[in-house]
C-alpha positions in Angstrom: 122.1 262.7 100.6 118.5 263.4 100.9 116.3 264.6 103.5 112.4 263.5 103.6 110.2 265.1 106.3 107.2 262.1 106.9 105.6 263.5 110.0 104.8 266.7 112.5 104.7 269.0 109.4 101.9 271.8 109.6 101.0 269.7 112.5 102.4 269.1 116.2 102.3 265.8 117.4 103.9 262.8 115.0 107.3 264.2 114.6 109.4 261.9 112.1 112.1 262.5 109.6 113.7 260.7 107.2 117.3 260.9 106.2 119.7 258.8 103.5 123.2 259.1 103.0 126.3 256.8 103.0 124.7 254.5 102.1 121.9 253.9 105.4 118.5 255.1 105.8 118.1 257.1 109.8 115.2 258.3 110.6 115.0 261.7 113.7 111.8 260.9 115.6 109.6 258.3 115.6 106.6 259.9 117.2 103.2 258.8 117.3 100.1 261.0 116.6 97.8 262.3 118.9 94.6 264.0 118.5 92.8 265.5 115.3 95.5 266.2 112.9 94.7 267.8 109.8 96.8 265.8 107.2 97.9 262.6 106.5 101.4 261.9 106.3 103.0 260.0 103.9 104.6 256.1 103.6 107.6 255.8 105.4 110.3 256.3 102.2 111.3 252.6 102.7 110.4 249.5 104.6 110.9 249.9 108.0 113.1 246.6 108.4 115.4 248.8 106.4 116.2 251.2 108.3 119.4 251.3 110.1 119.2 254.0 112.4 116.8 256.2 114.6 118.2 259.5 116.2 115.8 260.5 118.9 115.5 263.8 120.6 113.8 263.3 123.7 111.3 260.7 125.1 107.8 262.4 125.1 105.4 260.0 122.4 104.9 262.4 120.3 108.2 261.9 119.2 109.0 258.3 120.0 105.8 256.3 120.6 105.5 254.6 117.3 109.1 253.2 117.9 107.6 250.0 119.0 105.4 250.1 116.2 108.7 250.6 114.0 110.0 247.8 116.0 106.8 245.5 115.0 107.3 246.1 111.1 110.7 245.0 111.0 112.9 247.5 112.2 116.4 245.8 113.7 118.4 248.6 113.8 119.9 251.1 116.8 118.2 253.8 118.2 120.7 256.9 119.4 119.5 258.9 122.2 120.7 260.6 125.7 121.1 258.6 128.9 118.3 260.4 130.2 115.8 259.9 127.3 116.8 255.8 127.2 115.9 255.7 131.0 112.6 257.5 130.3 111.7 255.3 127.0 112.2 252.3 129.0 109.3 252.9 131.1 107.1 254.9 128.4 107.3 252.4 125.5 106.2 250.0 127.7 103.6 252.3 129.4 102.3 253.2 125.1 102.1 249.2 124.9 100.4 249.0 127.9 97.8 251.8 126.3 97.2 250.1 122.7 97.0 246.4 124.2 94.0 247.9 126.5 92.0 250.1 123.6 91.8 247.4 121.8 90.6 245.0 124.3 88.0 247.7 125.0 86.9 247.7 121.5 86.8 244.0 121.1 84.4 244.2 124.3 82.6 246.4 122.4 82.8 244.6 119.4 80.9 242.0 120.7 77.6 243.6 121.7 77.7 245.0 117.9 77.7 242.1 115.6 79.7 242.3 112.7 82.3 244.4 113.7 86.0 242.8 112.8 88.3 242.3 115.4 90.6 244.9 116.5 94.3 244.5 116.7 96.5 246.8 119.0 99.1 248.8 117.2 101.9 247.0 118.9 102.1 244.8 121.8 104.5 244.8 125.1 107.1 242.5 123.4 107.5 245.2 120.3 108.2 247.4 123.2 111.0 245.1 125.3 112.2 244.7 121.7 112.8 248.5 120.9 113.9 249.0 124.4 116.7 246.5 123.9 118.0 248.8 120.9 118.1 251.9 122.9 122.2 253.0 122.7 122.5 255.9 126.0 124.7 258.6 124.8 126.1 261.4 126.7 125.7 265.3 125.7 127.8 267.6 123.9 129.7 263.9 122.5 130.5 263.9 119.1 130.1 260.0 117.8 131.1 258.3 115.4 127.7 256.5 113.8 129.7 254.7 110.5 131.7 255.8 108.0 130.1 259.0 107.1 127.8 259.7 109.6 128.6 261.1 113.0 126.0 263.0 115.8 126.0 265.0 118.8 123.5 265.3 121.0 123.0 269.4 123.2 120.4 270.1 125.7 117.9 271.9 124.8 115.7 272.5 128.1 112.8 270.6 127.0 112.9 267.8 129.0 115.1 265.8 131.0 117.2 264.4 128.7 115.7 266.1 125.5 118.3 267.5 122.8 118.7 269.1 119.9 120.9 266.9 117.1 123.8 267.5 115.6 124.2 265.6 112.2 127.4 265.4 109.9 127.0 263.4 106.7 129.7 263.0 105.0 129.0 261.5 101.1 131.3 261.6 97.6 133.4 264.2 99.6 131.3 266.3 100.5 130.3 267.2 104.0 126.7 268.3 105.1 125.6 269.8 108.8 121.7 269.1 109.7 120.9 270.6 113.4 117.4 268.8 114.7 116.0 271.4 117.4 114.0 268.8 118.4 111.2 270.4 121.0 113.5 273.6 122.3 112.7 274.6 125.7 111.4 277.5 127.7 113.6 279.4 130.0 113.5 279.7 134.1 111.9 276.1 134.1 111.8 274.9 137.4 114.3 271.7 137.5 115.8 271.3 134.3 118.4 273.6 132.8 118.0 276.3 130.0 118.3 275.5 126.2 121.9 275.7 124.8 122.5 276.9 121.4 124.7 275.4 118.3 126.9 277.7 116.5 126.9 276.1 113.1 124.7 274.6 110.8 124.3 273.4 106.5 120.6 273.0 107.2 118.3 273.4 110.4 115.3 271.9 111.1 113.0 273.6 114.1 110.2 273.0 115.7 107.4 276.2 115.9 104.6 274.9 118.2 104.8 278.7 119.6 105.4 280.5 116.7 102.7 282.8 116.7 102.6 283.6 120.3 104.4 284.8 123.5 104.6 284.0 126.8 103.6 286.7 129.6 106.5 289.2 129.6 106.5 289.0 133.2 108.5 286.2 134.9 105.6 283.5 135.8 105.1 283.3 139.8 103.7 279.2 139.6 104.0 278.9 143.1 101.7 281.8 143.8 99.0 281.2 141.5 98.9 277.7 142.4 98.7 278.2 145.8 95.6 280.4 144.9 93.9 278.1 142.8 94.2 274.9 145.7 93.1 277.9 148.9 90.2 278.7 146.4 88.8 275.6 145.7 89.8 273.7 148.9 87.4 276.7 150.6 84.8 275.6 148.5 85.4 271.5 149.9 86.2 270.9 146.6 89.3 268.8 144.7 92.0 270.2 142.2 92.9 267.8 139.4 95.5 268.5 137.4 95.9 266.7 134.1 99.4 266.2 134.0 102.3 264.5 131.5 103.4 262.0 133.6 106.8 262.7 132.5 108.2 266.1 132.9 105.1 268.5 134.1 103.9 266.3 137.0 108.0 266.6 138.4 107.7 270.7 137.9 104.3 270.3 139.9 105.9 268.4 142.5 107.8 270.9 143.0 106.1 273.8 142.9 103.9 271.7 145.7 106.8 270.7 148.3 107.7 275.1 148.1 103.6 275.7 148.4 104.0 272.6 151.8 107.4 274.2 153.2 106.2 278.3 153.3 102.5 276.8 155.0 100.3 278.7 151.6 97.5 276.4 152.7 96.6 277.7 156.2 93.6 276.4 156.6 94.6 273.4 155.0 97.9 272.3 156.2 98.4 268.9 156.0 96.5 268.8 152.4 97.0 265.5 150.4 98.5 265.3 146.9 97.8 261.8 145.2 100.3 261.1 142.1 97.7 258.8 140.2 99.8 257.6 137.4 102.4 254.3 137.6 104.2 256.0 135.1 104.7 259.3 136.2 105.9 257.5 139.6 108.6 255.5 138.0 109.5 258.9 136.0 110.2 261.0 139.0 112.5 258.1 139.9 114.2 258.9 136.5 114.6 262.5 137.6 116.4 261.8 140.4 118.4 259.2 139.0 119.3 262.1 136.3 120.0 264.9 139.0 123.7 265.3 138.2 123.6 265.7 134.6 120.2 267.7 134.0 119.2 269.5 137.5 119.8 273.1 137.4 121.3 275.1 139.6 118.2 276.3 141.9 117.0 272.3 142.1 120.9 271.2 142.6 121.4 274.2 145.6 118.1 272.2 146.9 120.0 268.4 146.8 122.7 269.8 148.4 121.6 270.9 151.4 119.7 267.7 151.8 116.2 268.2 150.2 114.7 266.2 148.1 113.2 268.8 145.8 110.5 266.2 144.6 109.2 264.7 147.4 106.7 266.7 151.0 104.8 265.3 153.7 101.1 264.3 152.6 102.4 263.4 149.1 100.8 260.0 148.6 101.4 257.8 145.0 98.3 255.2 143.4 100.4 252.6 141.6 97.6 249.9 141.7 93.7 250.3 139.9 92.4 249.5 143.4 94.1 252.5 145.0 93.2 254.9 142.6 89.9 253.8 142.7 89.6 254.6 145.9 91.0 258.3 145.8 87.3 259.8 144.9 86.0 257.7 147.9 88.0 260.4 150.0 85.8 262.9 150.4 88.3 265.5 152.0 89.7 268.1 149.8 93.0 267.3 147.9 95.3 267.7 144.9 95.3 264.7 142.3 97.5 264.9 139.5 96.8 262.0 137.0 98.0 261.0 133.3 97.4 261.8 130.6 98.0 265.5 129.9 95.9 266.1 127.3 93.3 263.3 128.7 93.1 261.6 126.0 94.2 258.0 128.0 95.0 256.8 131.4 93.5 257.3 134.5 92.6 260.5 134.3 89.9 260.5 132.6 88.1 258.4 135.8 88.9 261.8 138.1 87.1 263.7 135.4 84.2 261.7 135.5 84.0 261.9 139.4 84.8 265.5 139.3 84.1 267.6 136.3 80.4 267.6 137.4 80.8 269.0 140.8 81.1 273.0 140.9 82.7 273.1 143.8 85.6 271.3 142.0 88.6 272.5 139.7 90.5 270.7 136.8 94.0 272.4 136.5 95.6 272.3 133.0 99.1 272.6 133.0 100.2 272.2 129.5 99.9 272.2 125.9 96.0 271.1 124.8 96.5 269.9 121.2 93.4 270.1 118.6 90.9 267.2 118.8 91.3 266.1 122.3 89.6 266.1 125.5 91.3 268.8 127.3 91.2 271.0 124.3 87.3 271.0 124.4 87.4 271.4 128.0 89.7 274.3 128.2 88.1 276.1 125.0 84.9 275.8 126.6 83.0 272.3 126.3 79.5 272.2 128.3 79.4 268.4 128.1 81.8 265.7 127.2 81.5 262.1 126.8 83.4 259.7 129.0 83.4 256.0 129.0 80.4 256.3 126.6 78.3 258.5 129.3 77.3 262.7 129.0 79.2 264.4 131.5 78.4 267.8 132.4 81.2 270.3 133.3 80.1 272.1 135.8 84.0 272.3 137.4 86.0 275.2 137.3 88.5 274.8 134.4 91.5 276.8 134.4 94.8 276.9 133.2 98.3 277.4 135.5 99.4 280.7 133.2 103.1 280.5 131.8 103.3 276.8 133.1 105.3 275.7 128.8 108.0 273.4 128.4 108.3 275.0 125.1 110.2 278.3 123.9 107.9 281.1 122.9 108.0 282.5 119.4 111.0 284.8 121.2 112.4 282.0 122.8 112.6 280.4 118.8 114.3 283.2 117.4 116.5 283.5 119.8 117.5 279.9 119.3 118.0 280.0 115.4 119.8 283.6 115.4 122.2 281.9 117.7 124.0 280.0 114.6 126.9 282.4 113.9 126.1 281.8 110.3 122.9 281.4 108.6 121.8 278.1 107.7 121.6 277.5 104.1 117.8 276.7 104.6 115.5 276.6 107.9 113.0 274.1 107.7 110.0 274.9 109.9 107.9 272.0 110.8 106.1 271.1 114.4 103.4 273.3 114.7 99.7 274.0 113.8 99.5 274.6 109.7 99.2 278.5 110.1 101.6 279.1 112.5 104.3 276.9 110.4 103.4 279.4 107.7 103.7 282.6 110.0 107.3 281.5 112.1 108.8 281.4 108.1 107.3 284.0 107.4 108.7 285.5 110.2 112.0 284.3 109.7 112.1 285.6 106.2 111.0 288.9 106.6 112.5 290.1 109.7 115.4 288.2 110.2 116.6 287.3 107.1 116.5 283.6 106.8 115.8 281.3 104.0 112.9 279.8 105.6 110.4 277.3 104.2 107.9 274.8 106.0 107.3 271.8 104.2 104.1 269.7 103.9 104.8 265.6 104.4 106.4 264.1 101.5 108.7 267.1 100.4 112.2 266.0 99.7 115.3 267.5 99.8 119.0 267.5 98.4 121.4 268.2 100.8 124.1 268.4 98.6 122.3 271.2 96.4 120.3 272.3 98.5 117.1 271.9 96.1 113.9 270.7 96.8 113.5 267.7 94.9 109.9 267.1 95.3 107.5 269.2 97.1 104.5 267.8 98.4 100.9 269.6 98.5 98.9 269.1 101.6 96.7 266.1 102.0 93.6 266.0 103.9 93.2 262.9 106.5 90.3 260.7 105.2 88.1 258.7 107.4 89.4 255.2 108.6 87.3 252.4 108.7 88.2 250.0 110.9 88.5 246.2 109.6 90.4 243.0 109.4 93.1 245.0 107.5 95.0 245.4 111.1 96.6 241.4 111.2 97.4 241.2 107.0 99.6 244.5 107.9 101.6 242.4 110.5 101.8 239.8 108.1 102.9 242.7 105.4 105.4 243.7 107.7 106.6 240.3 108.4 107.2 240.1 104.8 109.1 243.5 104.2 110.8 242.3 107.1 112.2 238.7 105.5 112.9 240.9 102.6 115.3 242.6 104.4 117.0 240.0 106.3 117.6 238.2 102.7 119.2 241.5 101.1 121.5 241.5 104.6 122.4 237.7 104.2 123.6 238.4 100.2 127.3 237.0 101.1 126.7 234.5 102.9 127.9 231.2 103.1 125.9 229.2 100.5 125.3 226.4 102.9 123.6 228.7 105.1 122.2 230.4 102.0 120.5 227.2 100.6 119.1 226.0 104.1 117.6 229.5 104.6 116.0 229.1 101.0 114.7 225.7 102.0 113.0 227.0 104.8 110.8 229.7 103.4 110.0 227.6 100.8 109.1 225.3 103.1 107.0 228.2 105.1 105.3 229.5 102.0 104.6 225.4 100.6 102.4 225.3 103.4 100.2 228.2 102.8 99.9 228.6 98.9 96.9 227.1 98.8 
């Protein structure tokens, strides 16, 4: 029964753990990495083709955008999550896909003006993500289910996200029984729309995310509708637009409805009939997620709204770009409006064509709305960047930037105590991982100190017993090195092809030997024709 953290540790985005016992390797998260991250993170513990299992918290990439990549190397298995979350990973997988199929037709463009540079390969393509989709299992919360013998889950809301949970994990191994609580990303109170985090009493061993460690929220109860209203009347007086770099999942919803209060109570008086353009397929198709999920994540504000008839994400003048044509031709409007455009952190997506129209024009304002992690675009733009480069061009910033204050889907460093302190017990051991390295080091040391738990944050690679409770092997920090890009991309399909032959023979061992003997034949057959 052993516990291997692989990815988000002393770093936010890539969240992935691994977990053995009874006999089956399950992985929590499978999330893909985005901006500068400090560390590498080590090998998957085993070939991906065998693993039989993938527990997933909720659907933002960071924590499941290299499932299709998972899918790609082999991977066969199931992947557990909430009805919610599968709806919303059925749309984002494929929108990922979508994302890595057109980099690296970009590059390859590229490529060719620059002789001698190898062809690039997209990390997975759109039928790894129909193929992952396909293993998506909807569960329902507060469940308790019955995984195999040994293993059971339960997934709790946890106010991140629609649909995102905390885990509940029983392993059950040589008679011994082992409880592991995932936070997974815990959310911030009085969000508009979704509920507030619940809390697990009981816990062997938790492991919690600390992107807000070392910080608080305003003590004051955020007025979003206000401030927003402020920022639009401000710069619409100017003639300029307010872009918002938005998630597509999740914060453009919570602006859409901060919007349709801002449209109903007239904020925009001299403006009245103001556009807002939704420039993102994806974020249209995700609202449509929301209000499929109403009933089973809506809180009671947004639910008070639905039953008196109002659809709490939807105003007059709201106007959505699902083709390139028609968000090409939201900059040719030259009448003050609101676009809101993916992705958050503008690293992808069509955002960053608004930026180039816009972040040059004073009279303009780009609106952040969320976490800015280290190493992207919106990063250097909200600490302060007087150029950036887009599409391979300067362009100056000469746009107001500012940021909508106390706009987090994630609990402060109150909001995380108040989560862990909730276990009527102490866990054994609180692992802290998803955050920047020194606030992973300053939330244990929090925990330690003042509250009293045994509280440790683990670099990739560090292993633990469950059983005993000891840390097997714990791994030093390991600076991320340079890639150079190369032909390498293709031999690690064909590497993962191989692992994953490897484990379709160890899952045939039993077989018929008939069946057994033709299968033989036929990769002998394969690998006849190319040992040459």
């Amino acid at each position: 029964m052993k516990l291997t953290f692989v990815g988000a540790d002393h770093q936010v985005t890539g969240s992935c753990h691994f977990l053995q016992a009874c006999g089956k390797n399950m992985l929590i998260d499978c999330g893909m990495q985005q901006g500068i991250n400090p560390f590498e993170c080590c090998e998957m513990p085993v070939d991906e083709a065998l693993i039989d299992y993938v527990f997933l918290t909720h659907a933002h990439v960071d924590h499941s955008g290299n499932l299709p990549l998972l899918y790609a190397k082999g991977f066969r298995g199931k992947v557990f999550t909430t009805e919610a979350s599968a709806d919303l990973c059925s749309i984002m997988l494929r929108d990922c896909a979508h994302i890595q199929m057109q980099e690296a037709e970009w590059k390859n463009r590229k490529a060719k003006r620059h002789s001698g540079l190898p062809a690039a390969e997209p990390a997975y393509t759109m039928e790894d993500a129909d193929g992952i989709i396909r293993r998506l299992i909807p569960c329902d919360y507060n469940r308790r289910i019955e995984i195999s013998d040994g293993i059971a889950i339960r997934f709790t809301d946890v106010g991140h996200l629609l649909g995102s949970a905390s885990i509940e994990v029983w392993l059950t191994e040589g008679g011994v029984t082992k409880k592991i609580v995932f936070s997974g990303d815990i959310g911030n109170k009085n969000q508009p729309l979704i509920k507030d985090p619940m809390y697990t009493k009981e816990a062997d061993y938790v492991v919690m995310e600390s992107t807000y460690g070392d910080r608080y929220h305003s003590t004051e109860k955020p007025e979003y509708v206000p401030a927003l209203a402020e920022v639009i009347n401000k710069t619409f007086a100017k003639g300029g637009n307010v872009v918002i770099p938005s998630f597509a999942v999740g914060r453009t919803q919570e602006i859409l409805y901060f919007l349709r209060k801002i449209k109903e109570d007239n904020m925009i008086p001299a403006f009245p009939k103001f556009e807002v353009y939704v420039d993102s397929p994806l974020a249209v198709e995700a609202t449509g997620v929301f209000q499929k999920n109403i009933n089973t994540c809506f809180d009671e504000d947004a639910m008070a709204l639905v039953r008196s008839g109002i659809n709490p994400l939807n105003f007059p003048g709201l106007k959505l770009a699902i083709t390139s044509d028609e968000s090409k031709q939201i900059n040719f409007d030259e009448k003050p409006k609101v676009i809101i455009s993916a992705s958050g952190m503008c690293e992808a997506g069509r955002i960053r064509h608004h930026l180039k129209h816009n972040l040059w024009r004073p009279e303009c304002t780009i609106l952040f709305v969320g976490y800015q992690a280290a190493g992207t675009l919106g990063r250097a733009l909200v600490d302060g960047a007087d150029e950036v480069k887009l599409f391979g061009e300067a362009v100056e910033v000469r746009a107001d930037i500012r940021q909508l204050p106390g706009l987090s889907g994630h609990a402060d460093k109150g909001g995380l105590i108040e989560w862990v302190n909730a276990f009527e017990k102490k866990p054994d051991r609180v692992f802290i991982v998803h955050g920047e390295d020194t606030t992973c080091n300053l939330f244990a040391e929090c925990l330690k100190s003042e509250y009293g738990h045994k509280a440790y944050a683990p670099y990739s690679g560090t292993r633990v017993d469950l059983i005993t409770g000891a840390i097997e092997y714990e791994a030093a920090p390991v600076a991320v090195k340079k890639r150079i890009r190369g032909a390498s991309d293709v031999f690690a399909r064909l590497l993962a092809a191989g692992q994953r032959l490897i484990a379709v023979i160890y899952k045939n061992e039993g077989g018929a030997n008939k069946d057994l003997a033709k299968f033989a034949d036929q990769i002998n057959s394969l690998a006849d024709k190319y040992d040459v």
